[in-house]
MITI-868443 format. One line per 4 residues: number of its first residue (from 0); their letters; for each residue x, y, z of C-alpha. Coordinates in Angstrom, 2 decimals, always signed. Example, Ala and Ser with C-alpha at 12.3 -4.5 7.8 and 13.67 -1.06 7.14 Angstrom:
// residues 2
0	as	+12.30,-4.50,+7.80  +13.67,-1.06,+7.14
//
This chain:
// residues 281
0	xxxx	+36.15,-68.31,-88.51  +35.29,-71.96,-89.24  +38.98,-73.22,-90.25  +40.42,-70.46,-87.38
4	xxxx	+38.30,-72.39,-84.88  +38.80,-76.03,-85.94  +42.41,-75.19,-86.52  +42.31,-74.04,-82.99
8	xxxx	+41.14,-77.57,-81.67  +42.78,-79.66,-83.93  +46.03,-78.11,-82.38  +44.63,-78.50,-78.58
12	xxxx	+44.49,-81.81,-79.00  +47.83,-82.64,-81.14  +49.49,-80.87,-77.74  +47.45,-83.02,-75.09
16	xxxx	+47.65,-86.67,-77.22  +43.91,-86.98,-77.63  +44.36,-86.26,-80.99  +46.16,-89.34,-81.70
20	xxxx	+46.59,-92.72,-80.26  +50.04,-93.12,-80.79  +50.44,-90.28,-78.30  +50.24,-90.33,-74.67
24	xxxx	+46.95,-88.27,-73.46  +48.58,-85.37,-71.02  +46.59,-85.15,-67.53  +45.36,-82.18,-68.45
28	xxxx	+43.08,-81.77,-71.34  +41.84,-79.04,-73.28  +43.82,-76.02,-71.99  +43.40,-73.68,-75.69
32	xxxx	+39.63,-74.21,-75.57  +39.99,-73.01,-71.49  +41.92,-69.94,-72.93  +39.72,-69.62,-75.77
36	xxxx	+36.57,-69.59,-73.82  +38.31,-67.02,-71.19  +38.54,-64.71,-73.97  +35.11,-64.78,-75.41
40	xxxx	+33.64,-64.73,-71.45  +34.62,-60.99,-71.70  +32.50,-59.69,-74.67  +29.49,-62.21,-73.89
44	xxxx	+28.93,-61.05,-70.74  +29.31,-57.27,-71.67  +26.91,-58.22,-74.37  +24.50,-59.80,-72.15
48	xxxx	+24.68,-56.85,-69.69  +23.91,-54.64,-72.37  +20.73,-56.15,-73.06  +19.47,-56.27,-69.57
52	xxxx	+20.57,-53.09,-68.81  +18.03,-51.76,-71.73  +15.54,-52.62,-69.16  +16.92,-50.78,-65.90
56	xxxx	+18.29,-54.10,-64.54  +21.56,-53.79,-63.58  +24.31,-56.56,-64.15  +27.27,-56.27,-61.88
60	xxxx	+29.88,-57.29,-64.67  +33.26,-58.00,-62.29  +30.73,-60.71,-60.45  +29.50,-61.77,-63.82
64	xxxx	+33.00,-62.51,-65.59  +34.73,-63.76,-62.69  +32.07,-66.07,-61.94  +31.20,-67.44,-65.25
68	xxxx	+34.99,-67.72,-66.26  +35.19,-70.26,-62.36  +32.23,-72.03,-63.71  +32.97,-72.22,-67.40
72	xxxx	+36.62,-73.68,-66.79  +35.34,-75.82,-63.42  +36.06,-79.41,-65.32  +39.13,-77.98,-66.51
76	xxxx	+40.24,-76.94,-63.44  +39.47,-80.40,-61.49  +41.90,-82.18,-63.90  +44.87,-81.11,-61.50
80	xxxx	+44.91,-83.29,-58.75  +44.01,-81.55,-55.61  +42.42,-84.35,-53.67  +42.62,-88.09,-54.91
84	xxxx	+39.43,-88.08,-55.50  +38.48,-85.28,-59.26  +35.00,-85.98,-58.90  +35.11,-84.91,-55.34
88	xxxx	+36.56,-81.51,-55.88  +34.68,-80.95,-59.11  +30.96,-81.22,-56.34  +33.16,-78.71,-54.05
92	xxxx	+34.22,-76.40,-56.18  +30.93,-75.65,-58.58  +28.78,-75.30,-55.07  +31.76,-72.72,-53.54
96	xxxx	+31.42,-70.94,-56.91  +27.55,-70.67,-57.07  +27.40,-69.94,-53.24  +30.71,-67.22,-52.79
100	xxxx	+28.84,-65.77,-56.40  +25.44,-65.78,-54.60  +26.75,-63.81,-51.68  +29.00,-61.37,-53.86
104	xxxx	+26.04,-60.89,-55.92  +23.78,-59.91,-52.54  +26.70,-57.66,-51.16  +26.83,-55.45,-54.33
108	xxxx	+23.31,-55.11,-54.28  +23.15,-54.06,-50.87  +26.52,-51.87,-51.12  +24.96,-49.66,-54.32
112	xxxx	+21.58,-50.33,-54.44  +20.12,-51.34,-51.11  +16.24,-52.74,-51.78  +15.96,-50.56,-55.57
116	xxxx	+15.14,-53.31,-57.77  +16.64,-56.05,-55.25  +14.97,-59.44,-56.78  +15.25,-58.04,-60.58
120	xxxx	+19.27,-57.03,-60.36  +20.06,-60.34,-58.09  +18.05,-62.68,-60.37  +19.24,-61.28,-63.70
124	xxxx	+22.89,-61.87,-62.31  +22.42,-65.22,-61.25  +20.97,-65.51,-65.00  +23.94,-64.68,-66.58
128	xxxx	+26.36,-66.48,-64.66  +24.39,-69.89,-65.18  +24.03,-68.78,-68.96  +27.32,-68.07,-69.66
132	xxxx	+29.17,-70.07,-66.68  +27.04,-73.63,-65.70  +25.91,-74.10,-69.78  +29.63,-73.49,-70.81
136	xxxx	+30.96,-75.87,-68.38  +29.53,-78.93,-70.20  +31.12,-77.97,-73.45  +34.20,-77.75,-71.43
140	xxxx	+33.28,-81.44,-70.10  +32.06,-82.41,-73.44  +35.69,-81.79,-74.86  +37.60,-83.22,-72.39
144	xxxx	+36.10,-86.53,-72.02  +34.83,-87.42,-75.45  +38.51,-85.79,-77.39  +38.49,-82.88,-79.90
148	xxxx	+36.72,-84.76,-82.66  +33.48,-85.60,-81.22  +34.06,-81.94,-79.97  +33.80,-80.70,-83.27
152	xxxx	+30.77,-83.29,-84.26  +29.05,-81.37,-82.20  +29.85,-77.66,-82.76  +29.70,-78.82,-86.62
156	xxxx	+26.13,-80.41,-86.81  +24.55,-77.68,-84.19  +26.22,-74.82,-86.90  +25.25,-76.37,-90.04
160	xxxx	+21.74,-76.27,-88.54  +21.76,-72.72,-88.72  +23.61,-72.98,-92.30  +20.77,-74.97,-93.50
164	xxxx	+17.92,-73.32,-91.55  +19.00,-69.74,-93.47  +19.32,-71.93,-96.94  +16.24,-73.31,-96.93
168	xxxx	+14.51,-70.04,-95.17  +15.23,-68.06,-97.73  +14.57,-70.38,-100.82  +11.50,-71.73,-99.72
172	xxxx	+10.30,-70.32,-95.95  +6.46,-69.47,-95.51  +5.55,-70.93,-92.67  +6.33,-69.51,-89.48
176	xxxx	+8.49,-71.60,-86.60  +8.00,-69.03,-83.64  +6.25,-65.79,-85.03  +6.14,-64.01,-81.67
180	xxxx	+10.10,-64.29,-80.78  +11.90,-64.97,-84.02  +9.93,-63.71,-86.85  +12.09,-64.72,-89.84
184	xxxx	+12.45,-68.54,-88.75  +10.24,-70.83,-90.78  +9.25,-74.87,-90.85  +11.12,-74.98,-94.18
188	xxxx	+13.90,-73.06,-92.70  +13.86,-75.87,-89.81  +13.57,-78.99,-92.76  +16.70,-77.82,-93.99
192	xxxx	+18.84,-77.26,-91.32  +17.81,-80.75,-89.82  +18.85,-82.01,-93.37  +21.97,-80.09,-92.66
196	xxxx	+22.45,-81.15,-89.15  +21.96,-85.35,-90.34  +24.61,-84.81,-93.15  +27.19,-83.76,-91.11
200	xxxx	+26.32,-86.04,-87.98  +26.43,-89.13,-90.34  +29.64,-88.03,-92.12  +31.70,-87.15,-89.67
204	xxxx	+30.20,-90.24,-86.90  +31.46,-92.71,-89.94  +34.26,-91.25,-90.80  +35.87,-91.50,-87.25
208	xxxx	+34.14,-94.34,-86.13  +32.46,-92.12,-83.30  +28.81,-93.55,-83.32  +27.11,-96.27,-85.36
212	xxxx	+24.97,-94.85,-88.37  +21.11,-94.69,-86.22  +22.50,-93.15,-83.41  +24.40,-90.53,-85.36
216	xxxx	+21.41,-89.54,-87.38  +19.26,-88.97,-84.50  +22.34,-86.91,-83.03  +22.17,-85.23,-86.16
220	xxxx	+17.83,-84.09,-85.96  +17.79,-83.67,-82.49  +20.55,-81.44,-82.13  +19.42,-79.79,-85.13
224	xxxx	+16.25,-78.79,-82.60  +18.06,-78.08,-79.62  +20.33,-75.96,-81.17  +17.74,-73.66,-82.57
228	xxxx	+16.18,-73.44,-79.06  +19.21,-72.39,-77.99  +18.89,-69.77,-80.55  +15.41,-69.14,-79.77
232	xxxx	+16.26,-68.17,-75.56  +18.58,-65.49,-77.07  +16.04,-64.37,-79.42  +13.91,-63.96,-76.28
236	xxxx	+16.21,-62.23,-74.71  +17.05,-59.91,-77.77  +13.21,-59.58,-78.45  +13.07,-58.61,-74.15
240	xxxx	+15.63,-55.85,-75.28  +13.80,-55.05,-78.23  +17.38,-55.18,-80.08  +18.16,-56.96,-83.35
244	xxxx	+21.68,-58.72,-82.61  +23.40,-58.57,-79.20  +26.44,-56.96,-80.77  +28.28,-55.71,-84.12
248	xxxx	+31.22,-56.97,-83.37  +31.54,-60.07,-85.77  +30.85,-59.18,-89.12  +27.47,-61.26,-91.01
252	xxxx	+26.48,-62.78,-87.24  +26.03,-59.65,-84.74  +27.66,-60.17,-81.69  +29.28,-63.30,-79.46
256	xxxx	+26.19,-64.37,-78.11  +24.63,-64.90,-81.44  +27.88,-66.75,-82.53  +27.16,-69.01,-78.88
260	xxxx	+23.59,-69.51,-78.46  +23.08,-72.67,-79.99  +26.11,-74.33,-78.72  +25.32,-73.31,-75.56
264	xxxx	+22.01,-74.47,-75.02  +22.99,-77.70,-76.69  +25.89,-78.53,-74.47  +24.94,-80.52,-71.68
268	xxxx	+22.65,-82.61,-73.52  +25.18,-83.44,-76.20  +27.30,-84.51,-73.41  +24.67,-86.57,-72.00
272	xxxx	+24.06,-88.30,-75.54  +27.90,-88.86,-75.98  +28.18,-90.29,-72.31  +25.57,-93.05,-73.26
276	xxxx	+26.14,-93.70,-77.09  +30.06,-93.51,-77.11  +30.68,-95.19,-73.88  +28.30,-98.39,-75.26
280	x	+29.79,-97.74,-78.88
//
């Protein structure tokens, strides 16, 4: 999965020149990842409606999907210049999304359901399409303005949190990090993966001259944290569902969302520490 996925980048950006500096940087940036994160909209959001639907909520899934694909792939989509101004159609187009996806989501409701279980259905909807839609956007953003290699900084140094967090769990976990939603996760378990998270953030930061060394370390331990709350909301929501994994549908993780959760809830901060660190760097 790893080289599949890194391959996957590292050939995103050969074709748009952010890869290298000898080569022109197309318009439009980041069109695989856009595909790639079409494709796994599909099963997330089935496996998200799954595990509301264990508790009578119901999930309209053709709002769900269309709306989180709009959102997901809304800084992709304001590359191509239809008004002079990108920033000014990226503002338009997120509020038509939210507000045409508030108004679908109210006319379904209506149309099958009239008042049954009005707020629950038309909240839980709105949940998944700022999960899986508004979150995703930002690693959308986060790729196309910082280039597939402080892309993959990221993804890398959120992951190997997890890598290290099972390492160290296992060898040496007896304390408890959140007993009530995520039983097996320890403070040792959390030692290591920060350890994990560091490495990686200082290696790769120096070895592409991305970030000077401080900056990339605390990249490195705070992500390390964010990541695993990320992990920790779909725990929640797992733990809501009383199910184990969201899915069994990638072998030694579960499903998707257990693939996605820590990205995801890392996203738009990472993009916020790139915006500041690598612009002054």
């Amino acid at each position: 999965m790893t080289i599949f996925f890194v391959g996957l980048i590292l050939l995103d950006g050969h074709i748009d020149g952010s890869l290298s500096p000898q080569k022109e940087n197309l318009p439009v940036q980041g069109t695989i990842l856009f595909v790639f994160l079409v494709l796994v909209a599909v099963p997330a959001n089935v496996e998200l409606a799954k595990l509301i639907g264990s508790t009578g909520t119901k999930i309209f899934l053709p709002i769900t999907i269309t709306a989180s694909i709009l959102l997901a792939g809304g800084w992709y989509i304001s590359q191509f210049k239809f008004f002079e101004d990108s920033t000014q159609l990226a503002s338009i187009y997120f509020i038509l999304i939210f507000s045409l996806s508030t108004l679908a989501i109210l006319l379904w409701q209506g149309i099958k359901y009239a008042a049954i279980g009005a707020f629950a259905n038309c909240g839980a909807n709105l949940l998944v399409i700022c999960y899986l839609g508004a979150l995703t956007s930002f690693i959308m953003k986060l790729r196309i303005d910082f280039g597939p290699i402080a892309f993959l900084m990221f993804i890398f140094v959120v992951k190997f949190c997890d890598i290290g967090a099972y390492t160290f769990g296992r060898l040496f976990g007896k304390h408890k990090f959140s007993p009530v939603i995520s039983p097996k996760k320890t403070w040792e378990g959390m030692g290591g993966g920060v350890l994990f998270s560091v490495i990686a953030s200082f290696i790769i930061a120096r070895v592409f001259d991305i970030m000077p060394v401080v900056p990339a370390i605390i990249f490195g331990a705070v992500f390390a944290f964010i990541g695993q709350l990320g992990d920790l909301a779909e725990s929640m929501l797992k733990r809501a569902a009383e199910q184990k994994d969201s899915a069994s549908i990638v072998p030694g993780f579960g499903g998707i969302l257990d693939v996605i959760d820590s990205p995801l809830g890392a996203g738009v901060f990472a993009y916020l520490y790139f915006l500041f660190f690598i612009n002054s760097h």
